[in-house]
C-alpha positions in Angstrom: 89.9 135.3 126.3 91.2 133.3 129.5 88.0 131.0 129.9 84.6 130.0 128.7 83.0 132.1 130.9 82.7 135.7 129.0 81.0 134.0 125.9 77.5 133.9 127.7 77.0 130.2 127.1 73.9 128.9 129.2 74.6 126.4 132.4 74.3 123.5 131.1 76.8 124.0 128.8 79.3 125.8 131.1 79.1 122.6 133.0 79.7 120.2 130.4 82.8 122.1 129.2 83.8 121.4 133.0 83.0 117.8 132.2 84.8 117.8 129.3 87.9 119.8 130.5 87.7 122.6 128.4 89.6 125.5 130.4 90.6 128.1 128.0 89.5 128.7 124.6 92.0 128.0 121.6 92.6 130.4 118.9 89.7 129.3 116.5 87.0 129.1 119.4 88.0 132.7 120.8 87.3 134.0 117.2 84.5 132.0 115.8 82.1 131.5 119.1 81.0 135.5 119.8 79.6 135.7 116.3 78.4 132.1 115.8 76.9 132.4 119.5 74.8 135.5 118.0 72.8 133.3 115.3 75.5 134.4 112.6 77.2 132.5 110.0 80.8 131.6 110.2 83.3 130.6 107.9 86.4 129.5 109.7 89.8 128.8 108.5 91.9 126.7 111.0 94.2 123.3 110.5 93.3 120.3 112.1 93.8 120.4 116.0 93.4 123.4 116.6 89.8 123.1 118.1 87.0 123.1 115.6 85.2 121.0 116.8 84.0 123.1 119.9 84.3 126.1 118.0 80.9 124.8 116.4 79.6 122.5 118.7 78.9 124.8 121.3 76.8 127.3 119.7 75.1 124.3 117.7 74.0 123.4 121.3 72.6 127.0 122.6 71.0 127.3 119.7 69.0 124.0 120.5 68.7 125.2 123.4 66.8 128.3 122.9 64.6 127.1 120.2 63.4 124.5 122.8 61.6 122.2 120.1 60.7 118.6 119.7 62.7 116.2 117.1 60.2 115.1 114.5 60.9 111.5 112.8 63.0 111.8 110.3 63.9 115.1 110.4 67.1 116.5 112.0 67.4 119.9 113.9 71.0 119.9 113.3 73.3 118.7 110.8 76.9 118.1 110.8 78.5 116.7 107.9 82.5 115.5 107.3 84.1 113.9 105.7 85.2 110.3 107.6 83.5 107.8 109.7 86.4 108.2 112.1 85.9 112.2 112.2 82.3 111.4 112.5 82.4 109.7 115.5 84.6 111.8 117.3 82.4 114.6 116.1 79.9 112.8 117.9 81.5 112.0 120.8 82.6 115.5 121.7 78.1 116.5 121.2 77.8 113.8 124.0 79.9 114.9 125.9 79.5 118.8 126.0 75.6 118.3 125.7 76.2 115.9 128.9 73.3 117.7 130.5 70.8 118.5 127.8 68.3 116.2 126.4 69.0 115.9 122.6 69.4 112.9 120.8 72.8 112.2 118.8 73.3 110.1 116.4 76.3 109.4 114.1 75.8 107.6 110.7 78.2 106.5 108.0 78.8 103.9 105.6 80.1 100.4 105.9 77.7 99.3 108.7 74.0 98.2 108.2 71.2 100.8 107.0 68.6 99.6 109.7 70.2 100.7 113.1 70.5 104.1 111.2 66.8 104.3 109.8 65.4 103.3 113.6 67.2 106.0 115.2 66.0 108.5 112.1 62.7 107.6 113.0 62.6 107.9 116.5 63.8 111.6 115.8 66.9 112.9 116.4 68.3 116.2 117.9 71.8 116.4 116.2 73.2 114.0 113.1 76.3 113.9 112.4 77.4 112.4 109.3 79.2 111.3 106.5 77.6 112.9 103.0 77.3 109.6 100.9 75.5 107.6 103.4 73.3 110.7 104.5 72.2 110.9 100.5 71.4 107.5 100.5 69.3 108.0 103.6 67.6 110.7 101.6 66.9 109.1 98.7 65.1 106.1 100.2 63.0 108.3 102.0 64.5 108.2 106.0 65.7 111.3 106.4 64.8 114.8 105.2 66.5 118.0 106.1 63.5 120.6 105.8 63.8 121.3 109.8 67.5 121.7 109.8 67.9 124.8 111.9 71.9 124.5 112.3 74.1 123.4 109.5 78.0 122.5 109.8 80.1 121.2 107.0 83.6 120.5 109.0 87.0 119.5 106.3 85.5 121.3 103.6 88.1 121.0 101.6 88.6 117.4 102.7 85.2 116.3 101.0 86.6 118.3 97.5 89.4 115.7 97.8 87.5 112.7 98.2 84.9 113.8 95.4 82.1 114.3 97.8 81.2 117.4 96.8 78.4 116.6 94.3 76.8 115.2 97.1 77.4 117.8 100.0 75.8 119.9 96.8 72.9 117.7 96.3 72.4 118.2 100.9 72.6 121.4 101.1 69.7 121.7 98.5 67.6 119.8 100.5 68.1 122.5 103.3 65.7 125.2 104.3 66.8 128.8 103.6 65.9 130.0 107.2 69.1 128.3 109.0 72.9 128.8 110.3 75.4 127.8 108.6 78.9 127.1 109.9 81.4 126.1 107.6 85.3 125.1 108.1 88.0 124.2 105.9 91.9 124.2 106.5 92.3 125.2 103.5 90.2 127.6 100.5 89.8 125.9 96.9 88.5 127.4 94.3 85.7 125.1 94.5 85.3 125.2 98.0 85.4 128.9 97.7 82.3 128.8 95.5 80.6 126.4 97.7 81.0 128.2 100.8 79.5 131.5 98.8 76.4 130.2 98.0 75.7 128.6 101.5 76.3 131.7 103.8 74.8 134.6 104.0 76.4 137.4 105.9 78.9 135.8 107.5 81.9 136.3 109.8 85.1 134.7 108.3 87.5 134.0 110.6 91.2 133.1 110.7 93.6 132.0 112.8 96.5 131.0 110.4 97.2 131.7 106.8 95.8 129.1 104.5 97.7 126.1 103.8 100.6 126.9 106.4 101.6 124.4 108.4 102.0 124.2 112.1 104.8 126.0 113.3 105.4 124.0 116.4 106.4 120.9 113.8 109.8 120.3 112.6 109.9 119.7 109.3 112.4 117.8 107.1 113.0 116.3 104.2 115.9 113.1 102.9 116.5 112.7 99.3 117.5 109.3 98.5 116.6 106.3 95.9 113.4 103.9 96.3 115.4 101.2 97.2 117.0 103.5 100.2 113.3 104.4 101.4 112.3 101.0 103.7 115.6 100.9 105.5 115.8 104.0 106.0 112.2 104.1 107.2 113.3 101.4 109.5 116.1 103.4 110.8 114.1 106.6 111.9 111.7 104.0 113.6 114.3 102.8 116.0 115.0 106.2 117.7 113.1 105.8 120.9 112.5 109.3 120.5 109.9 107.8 118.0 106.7 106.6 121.0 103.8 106.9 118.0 104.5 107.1 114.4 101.8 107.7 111.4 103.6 107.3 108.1 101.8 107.6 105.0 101.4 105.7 101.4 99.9 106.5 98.2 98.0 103.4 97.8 96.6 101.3 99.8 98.2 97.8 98.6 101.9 99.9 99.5 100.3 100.5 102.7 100.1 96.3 103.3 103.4 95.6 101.9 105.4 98.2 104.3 103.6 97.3 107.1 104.2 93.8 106.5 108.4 94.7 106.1 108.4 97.2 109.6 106.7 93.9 111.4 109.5 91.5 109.3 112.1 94.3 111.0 110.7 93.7 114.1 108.9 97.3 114.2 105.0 96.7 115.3 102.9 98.4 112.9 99.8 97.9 111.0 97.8 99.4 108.0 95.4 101.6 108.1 93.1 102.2 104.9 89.7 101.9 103.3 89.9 98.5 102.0 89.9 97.2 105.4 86.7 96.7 107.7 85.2 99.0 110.0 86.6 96.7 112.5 89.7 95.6 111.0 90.6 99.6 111.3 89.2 100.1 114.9 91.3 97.5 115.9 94.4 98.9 114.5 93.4 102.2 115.4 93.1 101.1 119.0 96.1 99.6 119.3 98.1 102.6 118.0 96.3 104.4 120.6 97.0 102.0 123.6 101.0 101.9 122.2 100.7 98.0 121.2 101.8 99.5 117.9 104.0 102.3 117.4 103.4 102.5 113.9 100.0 102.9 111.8 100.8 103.0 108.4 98.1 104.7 106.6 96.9 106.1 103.1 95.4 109.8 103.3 91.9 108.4 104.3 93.5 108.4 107.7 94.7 112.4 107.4 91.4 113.8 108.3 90.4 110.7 110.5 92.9 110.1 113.0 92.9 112.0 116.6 95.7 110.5 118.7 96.9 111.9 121.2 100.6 111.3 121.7 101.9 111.0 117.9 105.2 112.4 117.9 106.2 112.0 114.4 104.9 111.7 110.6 106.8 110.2 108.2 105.6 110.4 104.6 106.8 107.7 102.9 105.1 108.7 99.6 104.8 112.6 98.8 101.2 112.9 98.5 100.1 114.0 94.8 97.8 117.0 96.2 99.7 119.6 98.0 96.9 120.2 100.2 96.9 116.8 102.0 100.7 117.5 102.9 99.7 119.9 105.4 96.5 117.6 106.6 98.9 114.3 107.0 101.6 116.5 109.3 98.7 118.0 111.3 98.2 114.1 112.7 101.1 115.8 114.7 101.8 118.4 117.2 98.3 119.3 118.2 96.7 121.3 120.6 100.1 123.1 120.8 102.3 120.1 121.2 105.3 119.6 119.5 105.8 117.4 116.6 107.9 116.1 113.6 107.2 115.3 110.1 109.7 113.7 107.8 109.4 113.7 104.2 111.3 110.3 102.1 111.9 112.1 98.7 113.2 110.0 95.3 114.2 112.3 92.1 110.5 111.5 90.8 109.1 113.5 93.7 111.1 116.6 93.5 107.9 117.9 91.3 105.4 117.4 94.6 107.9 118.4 96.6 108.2 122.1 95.0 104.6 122.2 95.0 104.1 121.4 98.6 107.2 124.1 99.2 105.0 126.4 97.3 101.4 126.0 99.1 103.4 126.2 102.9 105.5 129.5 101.6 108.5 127.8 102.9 111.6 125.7 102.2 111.5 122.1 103.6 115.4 121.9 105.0 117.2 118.3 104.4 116.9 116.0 107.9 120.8 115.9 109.6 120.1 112.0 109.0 121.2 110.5 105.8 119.4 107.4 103.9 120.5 104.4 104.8 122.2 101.4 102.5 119.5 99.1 100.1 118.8 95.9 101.6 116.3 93.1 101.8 113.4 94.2 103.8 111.5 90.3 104.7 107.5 90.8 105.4 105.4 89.7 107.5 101.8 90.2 107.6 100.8 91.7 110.6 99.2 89.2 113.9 95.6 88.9 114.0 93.2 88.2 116.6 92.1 84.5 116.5 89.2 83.9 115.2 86.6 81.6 116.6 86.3 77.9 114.3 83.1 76.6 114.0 83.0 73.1 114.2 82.3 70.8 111.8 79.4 68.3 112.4 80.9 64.8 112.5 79.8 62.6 109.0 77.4 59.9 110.5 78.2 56.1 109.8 77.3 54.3 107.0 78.2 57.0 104.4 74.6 58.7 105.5 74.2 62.3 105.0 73.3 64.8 108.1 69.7 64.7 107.5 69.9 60.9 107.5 69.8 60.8 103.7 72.5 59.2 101.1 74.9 61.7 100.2 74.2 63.1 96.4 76.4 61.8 93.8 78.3 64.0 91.3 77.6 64.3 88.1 79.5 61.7 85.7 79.0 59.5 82.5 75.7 57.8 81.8 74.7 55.0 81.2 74.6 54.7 77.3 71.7 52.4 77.9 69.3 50.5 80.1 71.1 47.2 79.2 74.3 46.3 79.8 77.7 48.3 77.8 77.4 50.8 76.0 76.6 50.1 72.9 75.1 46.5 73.4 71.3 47.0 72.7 72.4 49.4 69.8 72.0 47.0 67.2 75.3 48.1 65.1 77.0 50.4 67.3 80.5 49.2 69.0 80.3 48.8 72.9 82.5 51.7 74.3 82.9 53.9 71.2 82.5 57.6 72.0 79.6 57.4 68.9 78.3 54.7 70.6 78.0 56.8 74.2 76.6 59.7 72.4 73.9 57.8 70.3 73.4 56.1 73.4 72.9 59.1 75.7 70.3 61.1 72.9 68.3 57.5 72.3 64.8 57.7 72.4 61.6 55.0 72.9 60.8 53.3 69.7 57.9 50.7 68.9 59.7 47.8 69.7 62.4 47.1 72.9 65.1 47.8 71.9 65.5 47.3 68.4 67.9 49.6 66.7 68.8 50.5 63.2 72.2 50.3 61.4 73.4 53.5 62.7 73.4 52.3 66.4 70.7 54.3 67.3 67.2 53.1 68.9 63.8 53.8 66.2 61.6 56.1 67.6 60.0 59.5 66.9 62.4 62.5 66.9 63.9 63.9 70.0 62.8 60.7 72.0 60.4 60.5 74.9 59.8 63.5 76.5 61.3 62.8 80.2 64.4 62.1 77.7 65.2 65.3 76.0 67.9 67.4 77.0 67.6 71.0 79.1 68.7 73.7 78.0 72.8 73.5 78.8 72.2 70.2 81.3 71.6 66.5 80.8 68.3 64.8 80.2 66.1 64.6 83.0 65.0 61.0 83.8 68.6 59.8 82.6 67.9 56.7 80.1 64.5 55.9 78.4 62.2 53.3 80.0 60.7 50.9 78.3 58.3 51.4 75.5 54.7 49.6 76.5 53.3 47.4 73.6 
C-alpha cells in the first residue's frame, strides 16, 4: 500500500500518524495491520527496524478505541511486554505519540527504579502498560496489578526474552490473561521454544513474514577479519579512524571486556563508553545520550544493548566478540542499516571463534566474505576510564573547638585496654600478681567485688563470689559493661 489511508484506521489515529510522520507503511505494517485491524491474531516475523512497533500499536489503539471503556485500578486494558527497559520506553513513547489525540493512560514499568511510582500509576488505572516481564511479575505477586481485563496482548522480541531466560515468567503472565483477548506476537526469529509458546497463545492467527527467519538485512555489508587476540584492539582502533565511521556500536561478551575496551578506545583517543547491565539506569542514559548527540562515536556494549538500542545514524557494528548464540548475531547487526538505510557490520574473528562463526554462517544461509582490510600489528593499547560528570560534594561540617562533637558532646573514645583495676597499675591492688604482666591484665579485667577492698589472694586475683558483680560480667562476644568493679560496701 502507498499510505495509511486504505487500512480504515479511525481519525484520531490518521492524525497522529501525521504527528508522528508516518507516510507509507513498511513491509511488516502493510502485512500485519489488515488482519490485526480486524480483531485477529497475528504472529509476525520481521528483524528489528523494520517497523514493529506500529505494526501493533495501531490496531492496539482502534481497538481501545471501539471498546470505549474505563481503566479500572490495577487492571490494564492492554499489555505489551519486551524484553528491555530501553525497548520499553521507546515502546512507550511511540503509544504517546500515535495516541496523541486519544485519552488513554500509558505507562511504562521496568526494573532498576523504585516500585512506588509504578504501584501509584497502577492504581490510578491505566489504558496501555508496557513492560518489562520480571518487574510486571513482581507487580503481580504483591498484589498491584492483575491482568484479568487485558483485552490486547503483545509480546514484542520473542525470541529476545528466550535469550535472557525470561520465558518462565512471560509463561507465568500470560496465565494470568483472560481467554477472551488478541494476541499479537513478534519475534525475529522462531525457536523451538518460542514456537511452542506462540502455539498456545493464539488462536487462529494470521502469520506473517516479511523476511526469511534469521536472515540478515541485505542492505548491510558484511565482513569478517581473521587475526590473533592480540591483533583485535588495534585493529579495532584502526577501523575506528575511518571518518567514514560517524556512530559505531561494537559488541563484547562480557560486561567487565566491555569497561576495559572502552577504557583502551578513550586511551587511543577514540570517545567511547560502555554500555551494559551492571551500570545504572542513569549511568546508561547518559552514555546512551551521548552516542546519540555524537559526543561519542563509539558505545561499546554487551548484547543487552542488541534489542535496546534505537539510533538513528549508526553506520557500522563491529563485533569484537562473536556472540555464543547465533541468533543474537543477526539482532547486534540490525543496530544498523534500519528503516532501509545502509549499514556495515564487521566481525574480529581469532582461530577459537571459527566454531561461532560457521554457526552464524549457517543460521544467515550465507558466507561472511573476509573485510579488504587486514589486522593490524600487536601493540600496547593504554586505558583510560572514560570522563564522568562531576558530581556534586557535600560539605563537611567544620569540627567545633575544643575537641567537642557536633551536637556539642565529647567525641566517643575507641575501644582500648582497661584499666586492670580501680587503683593505680595493673596489677598493684592484686595482692601477688606482677604490675603489667599480661596474667596480671587478664585477672585484672575478669576481677570481681569481694568482702573486703581490695584484698586479693595469691593468685592475683580479688575474693569474691564467682563471675563477680553483676554490672561486671562480660557480654556475650564484648567487654564488661560498667568497666572495673566499684567498691564493695561493708
Amino acid at each position: 500500500m502507498e499510505d495509511f489511508s486504505n487500512f480504515g484506521l479511525i481519525a484520531p489515529l490518521a492524525a497522529g500518524l501525521q504527528t508522528a510522520g508516518y507516510i507509507k507503511p513498511t513491509p511488516i505494517q502493510a502485512a500485519a495491520l489488515p488482519a490485526a485491524l480486524e480483531g485477529r491474531d497475528v504472529l509476525g516475523l520481521a528483524q528489528t527496524g523494520t517497523g514493529k512497533t506500529a505494526a501493533f500499536t495501531l490496531p492496539l489503539l482502534q481497538a481501545l478505541a471501539r471498546q470505549d471503556r474505563r481503566a479500572r485500578p490495577k487492571a490494564p486494558r492492554a499489555l505489551v511486554v519486551l524484553p528491555t527497559r530501553e525497548l520499553a520506553l521507546q515502546v512507550g513513547t511511540v503509544c504517546e505519540l500515535l495516541g496523541i489525540q486519544l485519552p488513554y493512560k500509558v505507562a511504562v514499568i521496568h526494573g532498576g527504579v523504585s516500585l512506588n511510582p509504578q504501584i501509584r500509576m497502577l492504581a490510578e488505572g491505566l489504558d496501555i502498560l508496557v513492560a518489562t516481564p520480571g518487574r510486571l511479575l513482581d507487580l503481580m505477586n504483591q498484589g498491584h496489578c492483575r491482568l484479568d481485563a487485558v483485552e490486547v496482548f503483545v509480546a514484542d522480541e520473542a525470541d529476545r526474552m528466550l535469550d535472557m531466560g525470561f520465558l518462565p515468567a512471560v509463561k507465568k503472565i500470560v496465565a494470568a490473561l483472560p481467554k477472551q483477548r488478541q494476541t499479537l506476537f513478534f519475534s525475529a526469529t522462531m525457536p523451538t521454544e518460542v514456537s511452542h509458546l506462540a502455539t498456545g497463545l493464539l488462536r487462529d492467527h494470521v502469520r506473517v513474514e516479511v523476511t526469511p527467519p534469521s536472515t540478515t538485512v541485505e542492505r548491510i555489508e558484511q565482513s569478517v577479519i581473521m587475526l590473533e587476540p592480540t591483533q583485535k584492539a588495534p585493529t579495532l582502533v584502526a577501523l575506528l579512524r575511518d571518518p567514514a565511521v560517524e556512530g559505531a556500536i561494537i559488541f563484547t561478551r562480557t560486561k567487565h571486556g566491555a569497561n576495559r575496551l572502552a577504557a583502551q578506545l578513550v586511551g587511543a583517543g577514540i570517545g567511547a563508553d560502555a554500555y551494559h547491565a551492571n551500570k545504572s539506569q542513569n549511568a546508561r542514559e547518559r552514555a546512551l545520550n551521548a552516542f546519540r548527540d555524537g559526543n561519542t562515536r563509539a558505545l561499546v556494549a554487551t548484547d543487552i544493548a542488541a534489542r535496546g538500542i534505537d539510533v538513528e545514524g549508526v553506520t557500522h557494528v563491529f563485533n569484537y566478540d562473536l556472540p555464543e548464540v547465533a541468533e543474537a548475531y543477526v539482532h547486534r547487526i540490525g543496530r544498523t542499516g534500519r528503516a532501509g538505510r545502509a549499514g556495515r557490520a564487521v566481525s574480529l574473528v581469532t582461530a577459537a571463534d571459527r566454531p561461532l562463526l560457521k554457526a552464524i554462517e549457517k543460521l544467515t544461509r550465507q558466507t561472511i566474505p573476509l573485510d579488504l582490510m587486514g589486522p593490524a600489528a600487536p601493540q600496547a593499547m593504554p586505558a583510560i576510564k572514560p570522563a564522568r560528570p562531576p558530581q556534586q560534594q557535600q560539605s563537611r561540617r567544620p569540627k567545633p573547638a575544643g575537641g567537642m562533637g557536633a551536637q556539642g558532646k565529647p567525641p566517643a573514645r575507641r575501644p582500648g585496654p582497661r584499666p586492670a583495676s580501680a587503683t593505680g597499675a595493673p596489677g598493684a591492688a592484686n595482692g601477688g600478681g606482677n604490675a603489667g604482666s599480661p596474667q596480671a591484665n587478664t585477672a585484672g579485667r575478669h576481677a570481681g567485688t569481694g568482702a573486703g577492698s581490695g584484698a586479693g589472694d595469691q593468685n592475683g586475683r580479688r575474693n569474691g563470689p564467682p563471675g563477680g558483680h553483676p554490672a561486671n560480667r562480660r557480654r556475650r562476644g564484648g567487654r564488661p559493661q560498667g568497666g572495673h568493679a566499684p567498691a564493695a560496701k561493708g
